[in-house]
N, C-alpha and C positions, 0 to 999 in steps of 0.2 A: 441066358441073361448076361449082360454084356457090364463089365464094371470098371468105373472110371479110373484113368490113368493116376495115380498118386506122386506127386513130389515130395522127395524124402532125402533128408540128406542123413552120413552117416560119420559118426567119429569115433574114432576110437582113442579114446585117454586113460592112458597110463603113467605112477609117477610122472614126473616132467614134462614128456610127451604128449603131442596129439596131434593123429593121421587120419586122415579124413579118403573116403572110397579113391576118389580119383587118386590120391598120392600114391595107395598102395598099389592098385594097378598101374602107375607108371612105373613104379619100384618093380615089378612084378614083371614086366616088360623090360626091361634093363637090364633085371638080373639075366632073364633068358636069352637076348639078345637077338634074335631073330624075328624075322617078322609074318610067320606060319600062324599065326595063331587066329584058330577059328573059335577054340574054347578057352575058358581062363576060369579057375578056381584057385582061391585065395584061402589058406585058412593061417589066422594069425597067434599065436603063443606069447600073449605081453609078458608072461613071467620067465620066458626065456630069451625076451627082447628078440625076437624071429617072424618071419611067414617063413610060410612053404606052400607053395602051389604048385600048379597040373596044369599043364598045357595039353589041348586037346586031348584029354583024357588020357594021356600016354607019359610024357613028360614030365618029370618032378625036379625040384631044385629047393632053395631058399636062400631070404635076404635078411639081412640083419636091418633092423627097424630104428 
């Protein structure tokens, strides 16, 4: 069973702030600075003002938000 494509958009707001999906993967992307990436996981910490993601399952780092 085959099920329909969804549009969804996504934000994240915190205090003052708010970063919507694409931001954080350009963030995400910047931080890492290369351009290998075939996988990207993002996972974000608002109460430590932080992500920290995984590039290609291998690669870790983080950016301040």
């Amino acid at each position: 069973m085959a099920t329909a494509k969804v549009n969804a958009k996504i934000e994240l707001q915190f205090g003052d702030k708010a970063i919507n999906e694409e931001q954080l993967i350009s963030m995400a992307k910047n931080a890492y600075g290369k351009k290998d990436i075939k996988n990207l996981d993002i996972y974000v910490k608002p109460e430590e003002s932080k992500a920290y993601y995984v590039v290609n399952n291998d690669i870790t780092g983080n950016f301040d938000l």
